[in-house]
N, C-alpha and C positions, 0 to 999 in steps of 0.2 A: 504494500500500500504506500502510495507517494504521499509525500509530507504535506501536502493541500488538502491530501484526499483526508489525512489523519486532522489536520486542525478545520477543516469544514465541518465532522464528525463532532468534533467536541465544542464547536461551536452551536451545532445543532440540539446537542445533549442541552448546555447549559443555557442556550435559550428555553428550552422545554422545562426546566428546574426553574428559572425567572420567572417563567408566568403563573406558579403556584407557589413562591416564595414569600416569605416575610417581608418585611418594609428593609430590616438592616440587613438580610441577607440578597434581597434583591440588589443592590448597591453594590456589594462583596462580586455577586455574579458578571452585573453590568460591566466591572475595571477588567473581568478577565475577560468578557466576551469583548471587549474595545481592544486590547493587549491582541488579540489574535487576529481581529479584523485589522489592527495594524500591519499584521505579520503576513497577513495575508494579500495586504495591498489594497483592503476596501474600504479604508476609514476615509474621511476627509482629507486631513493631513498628510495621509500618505500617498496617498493621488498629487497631490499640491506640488510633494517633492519630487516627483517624478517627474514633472515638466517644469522645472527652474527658468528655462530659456525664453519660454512662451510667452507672450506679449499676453497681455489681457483683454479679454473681450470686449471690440467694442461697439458703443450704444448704437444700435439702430436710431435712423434719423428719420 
């Protein structure tokens, strides 16, 4: 099993444990599912860094 395939997996698990979780363990879960989606290249910020070069969008006129 490839290592996307393995942290897709346990992204999947711990989303599934988040939406029957407590208020302070739901929290605990969200940093790790963020951590991975980091890892994974799907967060925000990790897209951002990937195109440093990239000029910014711009406004329709």
């Amino acid at each position: 099993m490839r290592k996307i395939d393995k942290l897709r997996s346990l992204r999947t698990r711990l989303l599934d444990r988040w939406a029957v979780a407590e208020k302070e363990e739901r929290l605990n879960l969200l940093v790790r599912i963020m951590d991975i989606e980091e890892e994974m290249g799907l967060s925000y910020i990790s897209q951002k860094r990937k195109k440093p070069g990239m000029p910014k969008k711009a406004k329709a006129i």
